[in-house]
MARVEXLO-307075 format. One record per residue (C-alpha): residue number from 1; residue in three letters; x, y, z. Coordinates in steps of 0.1 Angstrom, whole numbers. Layout:
+-----+------+-------+-------+-------+
! pos ! code !  east ! north !    up !
+-----+------+-------+-------+-------+
! NUM !  ALA !     X !     Y !     Z !
...
+-----+------+-------+-------+-------+
END
This chain:
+-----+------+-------+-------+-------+
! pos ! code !  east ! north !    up !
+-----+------+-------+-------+-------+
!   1 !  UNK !   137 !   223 !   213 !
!   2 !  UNK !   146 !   204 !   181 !
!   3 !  UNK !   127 !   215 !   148 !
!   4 !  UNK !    96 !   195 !   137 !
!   5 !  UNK !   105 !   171 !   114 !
!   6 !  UNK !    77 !   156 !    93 !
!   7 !  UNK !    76 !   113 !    96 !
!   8 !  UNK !    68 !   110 !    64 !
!   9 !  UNK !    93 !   117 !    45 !
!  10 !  UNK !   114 !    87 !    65 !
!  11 !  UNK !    86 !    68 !    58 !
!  12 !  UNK !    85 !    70 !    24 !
!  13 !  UNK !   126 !    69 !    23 !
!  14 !  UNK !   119 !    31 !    41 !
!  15 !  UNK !    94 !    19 !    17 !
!  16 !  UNK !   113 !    27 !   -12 !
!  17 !  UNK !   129 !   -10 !     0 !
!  18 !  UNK !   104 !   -42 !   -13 !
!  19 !  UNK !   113 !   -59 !    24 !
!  20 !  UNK !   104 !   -28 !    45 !
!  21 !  UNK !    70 !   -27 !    18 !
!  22 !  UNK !    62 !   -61 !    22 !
!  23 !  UNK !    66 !   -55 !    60 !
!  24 !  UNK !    48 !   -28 !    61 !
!  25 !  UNK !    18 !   -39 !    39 !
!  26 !  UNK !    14 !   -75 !    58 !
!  27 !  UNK !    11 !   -52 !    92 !
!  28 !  UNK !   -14 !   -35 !    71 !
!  29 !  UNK !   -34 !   -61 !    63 !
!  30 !  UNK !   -31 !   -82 !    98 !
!  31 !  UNK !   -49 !   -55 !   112 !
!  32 !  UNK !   -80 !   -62 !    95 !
!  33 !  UNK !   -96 !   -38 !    87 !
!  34 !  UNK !   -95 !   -26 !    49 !
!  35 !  UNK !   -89 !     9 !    52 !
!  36 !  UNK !   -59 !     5 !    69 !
!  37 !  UNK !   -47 !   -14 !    42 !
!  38 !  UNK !   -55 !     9 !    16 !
!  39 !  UNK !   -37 !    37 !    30 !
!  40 !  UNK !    -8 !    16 !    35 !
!  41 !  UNK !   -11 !     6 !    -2 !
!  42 !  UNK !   -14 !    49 !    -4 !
!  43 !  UNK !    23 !    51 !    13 !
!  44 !  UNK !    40 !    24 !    -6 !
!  45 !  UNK !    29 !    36 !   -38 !
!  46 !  UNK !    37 !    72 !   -30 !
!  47 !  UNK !    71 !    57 !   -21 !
!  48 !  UNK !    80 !    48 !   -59 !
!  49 !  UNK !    83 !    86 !   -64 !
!  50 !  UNK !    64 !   106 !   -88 !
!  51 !  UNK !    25 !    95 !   -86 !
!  52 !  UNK !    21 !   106 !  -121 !
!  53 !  UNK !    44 !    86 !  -134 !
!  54 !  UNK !    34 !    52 !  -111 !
!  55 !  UNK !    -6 !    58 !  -124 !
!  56 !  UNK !     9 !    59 !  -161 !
!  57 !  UNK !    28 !    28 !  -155 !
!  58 !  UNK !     3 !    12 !  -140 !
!  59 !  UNK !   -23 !    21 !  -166 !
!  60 !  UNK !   -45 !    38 !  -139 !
!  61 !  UNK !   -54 !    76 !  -133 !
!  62 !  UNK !   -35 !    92 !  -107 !
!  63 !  UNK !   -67 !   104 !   -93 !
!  64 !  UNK !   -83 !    70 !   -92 !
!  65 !  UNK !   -50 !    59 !   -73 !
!  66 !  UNK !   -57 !    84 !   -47 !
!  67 !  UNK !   -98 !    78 !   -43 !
!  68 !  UNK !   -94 !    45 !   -41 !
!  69 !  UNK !   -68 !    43 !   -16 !
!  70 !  UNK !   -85 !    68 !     4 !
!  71 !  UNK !  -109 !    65 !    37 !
!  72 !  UNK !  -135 !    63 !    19 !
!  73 !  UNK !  -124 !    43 !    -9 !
!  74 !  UNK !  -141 !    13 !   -18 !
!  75 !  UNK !  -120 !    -4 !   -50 !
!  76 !  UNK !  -123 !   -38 !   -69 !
!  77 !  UNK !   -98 !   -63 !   -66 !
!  78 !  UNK !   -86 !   -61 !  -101 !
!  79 !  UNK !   -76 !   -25 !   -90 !
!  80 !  UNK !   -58 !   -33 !   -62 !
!  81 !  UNK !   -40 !   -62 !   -79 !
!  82 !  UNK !   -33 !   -36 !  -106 !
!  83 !  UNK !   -14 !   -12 !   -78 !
!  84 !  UNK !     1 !   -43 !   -60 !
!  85 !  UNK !    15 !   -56 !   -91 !
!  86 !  UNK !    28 !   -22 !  -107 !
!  87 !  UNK !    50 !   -17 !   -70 !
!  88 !  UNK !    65 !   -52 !   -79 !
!  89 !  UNK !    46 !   -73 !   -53 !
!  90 !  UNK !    21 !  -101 !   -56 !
!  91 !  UNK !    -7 !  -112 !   -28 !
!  92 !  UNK !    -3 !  -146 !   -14 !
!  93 !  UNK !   -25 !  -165 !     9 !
!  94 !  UNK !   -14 !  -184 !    36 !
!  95 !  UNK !   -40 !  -205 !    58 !
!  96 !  UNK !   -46 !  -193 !    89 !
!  97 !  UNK !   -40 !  -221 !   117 !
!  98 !  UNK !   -59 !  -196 !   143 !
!  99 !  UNK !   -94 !  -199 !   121 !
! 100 !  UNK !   -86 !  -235 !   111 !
! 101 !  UNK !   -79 !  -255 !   141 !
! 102 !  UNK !   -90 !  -288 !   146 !
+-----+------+-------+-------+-------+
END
């Protein structure tokens, strides 16, 4: 039998690339719901390397990083953008033919 071997540590090796991020965060977010999003945010951010470090450069406690990126989190937008933009990403919207049909 072959040793466990943990997924995340791959997982955070892949998101350390901006394509496999973007990827990964757009699967995130076509899911719909928010929480998955958030914990996806969780993974890409952890990705960068050191938390402390990320949370400095982004201007934000590493602890508020990890609350609001949790289950239960629940943060503004600003923050978000904040975390989004400190990874080296921006959100863009694209209309959505599916909702918009006529």
């Amino acid at each position: 039998m072959k040793p466990y071997r943990d997924y995340r540590q791959d997982l955070k090796k892949e998101l350390k690339d901006p394509k496999e991020a973007i990827g990964y965060l757009n699967a995130a977010l076509e899911d719909g719901d928010p929480k998955v999003f958030l914990l996806a945010l969780r993974d890409v951010a952890e990705a960068q390397g050191n938390m402390s470090r990320f949370a400095k450069k982004c201007r934000v406690h590493r602890g508020s990083i990890y609350r609001m990126t949790s289950k239960t989190g629940n943060p503004s937008i600003a923050n978000v953008m904040r975390v989004i933009q400190c990874i080296g990403l921006h959100l863009k919207l694209e209309r959505n033919r599916k909702a918009f049909s006529s």
